[in-house]
Structures are given as C-alpha cells and as structure tokens.
C-alpha positions as CSV (number, residue, x, y, z in Angstrom):
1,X,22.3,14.3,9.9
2,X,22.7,10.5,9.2
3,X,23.1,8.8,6.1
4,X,20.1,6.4,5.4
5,X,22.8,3.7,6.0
6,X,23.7,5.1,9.7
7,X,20.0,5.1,10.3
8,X,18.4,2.0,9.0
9,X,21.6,-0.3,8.2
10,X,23.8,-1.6,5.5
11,X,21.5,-3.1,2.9
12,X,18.7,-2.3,1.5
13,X,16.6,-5.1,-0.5
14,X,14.1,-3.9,-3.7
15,X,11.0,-5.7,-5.3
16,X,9.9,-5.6,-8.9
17,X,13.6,-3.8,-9.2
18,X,13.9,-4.0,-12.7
19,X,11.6,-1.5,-13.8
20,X,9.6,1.6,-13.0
21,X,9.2,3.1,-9.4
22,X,11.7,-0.2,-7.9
23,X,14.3,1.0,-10.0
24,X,14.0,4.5,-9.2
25,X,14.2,3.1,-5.7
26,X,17.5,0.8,-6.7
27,X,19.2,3.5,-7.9
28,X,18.3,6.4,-4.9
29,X,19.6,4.3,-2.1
30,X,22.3,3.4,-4.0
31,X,23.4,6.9,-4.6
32,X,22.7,7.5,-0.6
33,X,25.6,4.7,-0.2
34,X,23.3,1.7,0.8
35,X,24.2,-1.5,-0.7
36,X,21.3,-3.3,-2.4
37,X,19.7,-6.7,-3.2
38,X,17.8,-6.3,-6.4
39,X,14.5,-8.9,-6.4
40,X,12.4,-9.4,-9.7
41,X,11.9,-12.1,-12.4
42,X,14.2,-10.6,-15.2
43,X,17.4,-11.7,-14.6
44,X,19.4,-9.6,-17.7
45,X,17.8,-6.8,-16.5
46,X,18.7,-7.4,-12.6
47,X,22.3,-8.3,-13.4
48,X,22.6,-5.3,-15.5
49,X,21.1,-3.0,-13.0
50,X,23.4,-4.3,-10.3
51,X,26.9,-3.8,-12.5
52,X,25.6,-0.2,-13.2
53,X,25.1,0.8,-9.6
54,X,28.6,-1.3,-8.3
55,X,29.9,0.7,-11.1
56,X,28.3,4.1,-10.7
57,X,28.4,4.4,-7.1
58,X,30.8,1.9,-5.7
59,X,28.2,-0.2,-3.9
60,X,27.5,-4.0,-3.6
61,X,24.3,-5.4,-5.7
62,X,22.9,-8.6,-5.2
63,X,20.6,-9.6,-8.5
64,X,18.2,-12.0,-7.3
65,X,15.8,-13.4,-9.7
66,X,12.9,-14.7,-8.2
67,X,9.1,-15.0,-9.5
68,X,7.2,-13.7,-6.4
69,X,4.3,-16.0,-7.3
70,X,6.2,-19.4,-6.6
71,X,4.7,-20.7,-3.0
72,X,8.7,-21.1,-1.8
73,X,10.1,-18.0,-3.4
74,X,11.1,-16.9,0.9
75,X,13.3,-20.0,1.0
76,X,15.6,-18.9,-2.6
77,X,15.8,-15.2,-1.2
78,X,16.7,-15.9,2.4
79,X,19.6,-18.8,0.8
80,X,20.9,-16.0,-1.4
81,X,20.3,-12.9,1.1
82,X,22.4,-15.3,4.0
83,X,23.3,-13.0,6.9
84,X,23.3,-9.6,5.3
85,X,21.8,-7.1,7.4
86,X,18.6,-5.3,5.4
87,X,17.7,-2.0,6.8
88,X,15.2,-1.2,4.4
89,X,12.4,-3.5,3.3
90,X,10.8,-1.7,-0.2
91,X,7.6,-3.8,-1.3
92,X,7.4,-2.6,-4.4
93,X,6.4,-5.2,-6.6
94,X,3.2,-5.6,-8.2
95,X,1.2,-5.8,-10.9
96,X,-2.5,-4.5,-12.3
97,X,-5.5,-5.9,-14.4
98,X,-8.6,-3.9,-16.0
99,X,-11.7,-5.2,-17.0
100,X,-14.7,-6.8,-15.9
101,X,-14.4,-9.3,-13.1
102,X,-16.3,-11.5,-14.6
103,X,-14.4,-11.5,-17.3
104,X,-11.0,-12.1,-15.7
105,X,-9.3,-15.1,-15.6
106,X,-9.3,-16.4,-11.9
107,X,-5.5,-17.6,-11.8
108,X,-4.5,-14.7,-13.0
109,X,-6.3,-12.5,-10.4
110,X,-5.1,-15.4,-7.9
111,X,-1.5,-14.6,-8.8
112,X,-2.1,-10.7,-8.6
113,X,-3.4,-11.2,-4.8
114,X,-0.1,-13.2,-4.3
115,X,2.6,-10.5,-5.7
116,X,0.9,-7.5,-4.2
117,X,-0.2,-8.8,-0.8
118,X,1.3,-12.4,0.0
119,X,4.3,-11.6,-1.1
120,X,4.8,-8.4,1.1
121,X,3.3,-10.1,4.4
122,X,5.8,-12.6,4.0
123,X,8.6,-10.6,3.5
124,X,8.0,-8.2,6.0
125,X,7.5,-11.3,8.4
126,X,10.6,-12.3,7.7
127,X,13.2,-9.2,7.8
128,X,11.1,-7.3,10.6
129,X,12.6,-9.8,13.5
130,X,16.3,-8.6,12.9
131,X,15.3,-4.6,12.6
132,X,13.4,-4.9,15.7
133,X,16.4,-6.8,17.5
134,X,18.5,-4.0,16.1
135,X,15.7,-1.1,17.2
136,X,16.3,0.3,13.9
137,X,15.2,-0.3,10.3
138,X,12.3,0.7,7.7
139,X,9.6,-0.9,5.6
140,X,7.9,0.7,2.7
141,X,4.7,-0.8,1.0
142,X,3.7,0.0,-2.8
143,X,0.0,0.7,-2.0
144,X,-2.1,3.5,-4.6
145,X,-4.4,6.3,-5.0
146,X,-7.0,3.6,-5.5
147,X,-6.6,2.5,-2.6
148,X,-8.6,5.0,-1.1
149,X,-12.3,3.6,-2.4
150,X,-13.6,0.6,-4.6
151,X,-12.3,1.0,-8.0
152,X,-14.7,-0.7,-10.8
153,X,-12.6,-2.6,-13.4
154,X,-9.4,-2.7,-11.2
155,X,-11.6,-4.3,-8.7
156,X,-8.8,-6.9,-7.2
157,X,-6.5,-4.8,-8.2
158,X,-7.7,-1.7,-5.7
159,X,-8.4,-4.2,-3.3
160,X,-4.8,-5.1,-3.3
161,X,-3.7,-2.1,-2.7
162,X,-6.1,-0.7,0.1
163,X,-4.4,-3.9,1.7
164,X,-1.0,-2.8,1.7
165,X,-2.4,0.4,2.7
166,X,-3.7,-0.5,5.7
167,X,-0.7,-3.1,6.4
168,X,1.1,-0.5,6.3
169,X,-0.8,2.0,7.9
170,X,-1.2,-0.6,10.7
171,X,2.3,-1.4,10.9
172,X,3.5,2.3,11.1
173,X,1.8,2.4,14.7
174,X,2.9,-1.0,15.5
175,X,6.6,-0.8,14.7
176,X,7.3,2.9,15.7
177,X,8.1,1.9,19.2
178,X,11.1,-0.3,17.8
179,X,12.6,2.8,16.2
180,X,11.4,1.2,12.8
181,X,9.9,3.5,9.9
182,X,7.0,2.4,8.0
183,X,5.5,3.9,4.9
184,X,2.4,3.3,2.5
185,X,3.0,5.2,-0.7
186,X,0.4,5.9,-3.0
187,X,1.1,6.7,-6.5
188,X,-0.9,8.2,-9.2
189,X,-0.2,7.5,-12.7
190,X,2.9,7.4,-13.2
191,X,5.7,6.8,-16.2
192,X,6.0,2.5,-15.6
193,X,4.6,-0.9,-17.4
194,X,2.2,-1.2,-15.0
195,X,-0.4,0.3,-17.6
196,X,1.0,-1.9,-20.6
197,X,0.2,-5.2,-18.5
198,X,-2.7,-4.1,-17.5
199,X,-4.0,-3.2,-20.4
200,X,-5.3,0.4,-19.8
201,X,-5.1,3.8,-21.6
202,X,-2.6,6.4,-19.1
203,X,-4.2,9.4,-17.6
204,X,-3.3,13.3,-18.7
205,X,-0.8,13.9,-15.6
206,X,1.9,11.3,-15.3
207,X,4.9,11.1,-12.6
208,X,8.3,9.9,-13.2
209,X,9.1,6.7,-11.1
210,X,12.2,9.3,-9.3
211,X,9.4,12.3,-8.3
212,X,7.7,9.2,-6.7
213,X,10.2,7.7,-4.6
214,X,11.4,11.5,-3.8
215,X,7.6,11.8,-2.0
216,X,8.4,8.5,-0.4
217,X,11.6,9.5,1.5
218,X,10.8,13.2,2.4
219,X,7.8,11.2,3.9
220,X,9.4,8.2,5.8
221,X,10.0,8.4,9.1
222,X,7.7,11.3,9.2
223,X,4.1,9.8,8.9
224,X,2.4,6.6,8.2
225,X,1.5,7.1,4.5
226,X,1.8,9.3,1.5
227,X,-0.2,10.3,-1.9
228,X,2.3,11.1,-4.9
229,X,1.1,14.7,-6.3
230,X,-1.4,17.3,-6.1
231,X,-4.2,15.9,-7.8
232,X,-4.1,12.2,-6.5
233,X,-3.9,13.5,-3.1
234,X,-7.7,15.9,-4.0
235,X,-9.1,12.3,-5.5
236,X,-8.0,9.9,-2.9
237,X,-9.7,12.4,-0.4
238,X,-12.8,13.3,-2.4
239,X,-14.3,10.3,-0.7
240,X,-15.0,11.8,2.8
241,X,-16.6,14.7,0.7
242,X,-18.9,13.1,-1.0
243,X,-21.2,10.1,-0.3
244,X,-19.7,6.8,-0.8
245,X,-21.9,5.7,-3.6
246,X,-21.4,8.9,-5.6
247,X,-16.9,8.6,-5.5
248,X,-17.9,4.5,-6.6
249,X,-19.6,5.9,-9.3
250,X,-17.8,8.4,-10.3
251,X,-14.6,6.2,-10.3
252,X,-16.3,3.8,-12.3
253,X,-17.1,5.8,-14.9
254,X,-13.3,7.5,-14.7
255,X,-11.4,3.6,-15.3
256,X,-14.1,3.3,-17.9
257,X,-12.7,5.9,-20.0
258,X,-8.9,5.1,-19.6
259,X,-10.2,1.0,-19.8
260,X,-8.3,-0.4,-23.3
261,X,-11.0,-2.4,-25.2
C-alpha cells in the first residue's frame, strides 16, 4: 500500500493549524511522514507546533502566519510556500457566530464568509493547477452537519458551510478524472474553540478533533463527503424524512437551546 506521501506528494499544507480538528490534521500527516506547512494567525502557537512535529517525527514544518481575512493573504503564502510541492490541500479553517442575524454585526459576518468560503476557493484555485499537472493530489474542505439544512441562529454560519459542502461535493466529480481526491467533511460537535468564539453552549455528544480527522481519511479517496459520528449522520439526513419546514423548525428550536445569552 502507499504512504499518503507516495500517493498525493511531499507536503501537505493545513488551515486554522493551530488548534482543534487542523491540528489533529498537522499532527496525522505528520506521523504518516508528510512534511507540512502550518497556516493560521497565531504565530507562538504555529512555531511551536512546527518544532514539535520536526522533533517528534523527523519532518519539515513551515509556520506560516497569515490572517485569512486580509484581501492579499494568497500572495504572503505562495512567497513563503515557493516551489514546494503540496499534495494535500486541508481547508480547515473557519470560524462560527450565533445569534440573531439581525443582531449581528455585518463586518463580522463579512469576514466569516471570507475565512470559510473565499478563502478555500482561492486556495484551492491556486494549488489544484500543479496536482492536476502531476495527475495526483487531494483537497479536503471543513464543511458541517449543518450544512445539510438552514440553521436559525448560525444562519451565515450554515450557509458557509453548505458552500464548502457542495464545493466540495462538486469538485469530487470534477477532479476524480485527474487522479485527485476530494473530500467534504462534516463534523458534529466536537472538542475545539469553535463554540468559545461563537458563543454557544456544546451539545451532550462531543468528538475529539483526532476521531474526526480519522473519519476524514478512511473516507478520502473513497467518496465525495463524510458526516463525523452516528448521530450527526441520523440529523443531517432527517431532512429527506421529514418536510422541509418541519427539520427548519426543529433545528431552530435545537440552536435555541445550546444559544449562550
């Protein structure tokens, strides 16, 4: 069998890789022998991350810290990424809000829509060209279970992520002929910051970041998307059960209870 090096290439580049489910990532194809280019805003964090893995598993780590949001942010990466062949694209970073919509303040919202959707479009723009010139390569996209219907109060925030769903849903049939993997992965609650800084209350069943990206890799290369877990994979169905307005409903009145006030 090849190594996830043999299959997709030498490096393997990581958004939002200083916490959570990117670090989980980080550190997994690290231990698979891929070297890695670690992409968030925290630069101790980064830096640290990177020595650790060099250290632990005899790789190369490139920290790069870069905030996602900033309009050039493609032009600092590619200067510091240079000719280094990336086999596997995670977009992973990305970032939540609860409330009412009305309520939200519209920059903020603005610069959501840019981490979780711009950002990944770009990037994927960007280091697709060389795997398809190579005929070899894969793309992961950070999509989740509430992706799979409107979600009252994480209403740009589910819309978000049914785009990078169906980006990379769409993409999976696109690339496939190109020998390149694509997968959407869609997590449930799981043990992150994304509920700190977004200000809501965690559900009863929560995943560690590593059971997540496990789902993701037994998956890749094997279908076009995945949902993390038992349960998430009952809810994000429910919807061709049940009449659309009834799963809104009922999905409102879920965040509703897990909403912080």
């Amino acid at each position: 069998m090849k190594t996830l090096r043999e299959k997709y290439g030498e490096w393997a580049l990581v958004t939002g890789a200083s916490a959570g489910i990117g670090e989980a990532f980080a550190r997994y194809l690290a231990r698979a022998g891929m070297d890695v280019i670690l992409v968030a805003r925290r630069r101790e964090r980064l830096e640290a991350l990177a020595a650790h893995l060099t250290q632990q598993h005899g790789v190369q780590a490139l920290a790069v810290p870069l905030d996602l949001t900033d309009a050039h942010f493609m032009e600092a990466l590619t200067e510091r990424v240079g000719d280094r062949e990336v086999g596997v694209l995670v977009n992973n970073a990305g970032y939540g809000s609860t409330g009412r919509f009305l309520e939200r303040d519209p920059a903020g919202e603005a610069d959501m829509v840019r981490v979780n959707c711009w950002a990944p479009v770009a990037l994927t723009h960007h280091f697709v060209r060389p795997m398809v010139a190579r005929r070899k390569g894969a793309i992961l996209f950070l999509s989740s279970v509430v992706a799979y219907q409107p979600t009252p109060f994480m209403t740009t925030y589910a819309a978000t992520k049914a785009f990078n769903l169906f980006l990379g849903e769409g993409l999976w049939y696109e690339l496939r002929k190109y020998h390149i993997d694509v997968l959407a992965l869609s997590p449930g609650t799981t043990a992150t910051e994304f509920h700190q800084v977004a200000h809501m209350a965690r559900g009863p069943v929560v995943a560690s970041p590593e059971r997540v990206v496990e789902t993701a890799m037994r998956a890749l290369g094997r279908k076009p998307s995945v949902v993390d877990g038992t349960i998430n994979r009952l809810l994000a169905f429910a919807h061709r059960l049940l009449p659309r307005r009834t799963t809104l409903s009922l999905a409102g009145r879920i965040i509703g209870l897990f909403h912080a006030r």
